[in-house]
C-alpha positions, 0 to 999 in steps of 0.5 A: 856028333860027340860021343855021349858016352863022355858026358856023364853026371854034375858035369856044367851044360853050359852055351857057346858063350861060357854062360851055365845052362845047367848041370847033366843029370843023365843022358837018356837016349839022345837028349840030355836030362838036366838036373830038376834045380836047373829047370827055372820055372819048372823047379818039380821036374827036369828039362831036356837039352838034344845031344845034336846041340853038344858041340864039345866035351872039355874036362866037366864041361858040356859045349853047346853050339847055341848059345845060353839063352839060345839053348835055354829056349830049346829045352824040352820037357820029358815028351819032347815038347817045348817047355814054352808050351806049358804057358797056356 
């Protein structure tokens, strides 16, 4: 796992495939806090990305494994649920 001490504020989220994420707002624990902007649908609050998922730190750049629109649909909410939950 790569040490979160590395990734810190405005660094780029972005997937296996280049392809931007978001943008770190804090590291809480182990999962990352996206800034609120980067929440599509949800612009009032943020999302959440599991640090398991960082495959590098490169200059201001966090690495996923997953790609883009992989990682996308792995992002939680504050309380660990599924963003996709709040569709009902």
């Amino acid at each position: 796992m790569v040490d979160l001490e590395l990734i810190t504020k405005n660094m780029d989220v972005i997937g296996a495939d280049g392809v931007h994420l978001g943008t770190v707002d804090a590291v809480e624990g182990d999962r990352i806090k996206l800034a609120k902007a980067d929440s599509g649908s949800h612009p009032d609050h943020h999302h959440y990305i599991s640090a398991g998922m960082v495959a590098s730190v490169e200059q201001n750049k966090v690495r996923l494994s997953a790609t883009g629109a992989n990682a996308a649909l792995m992002e939680e909410e504050k309380d660990g649920r599924a963003i996709h939950d709040d569709k009902n």
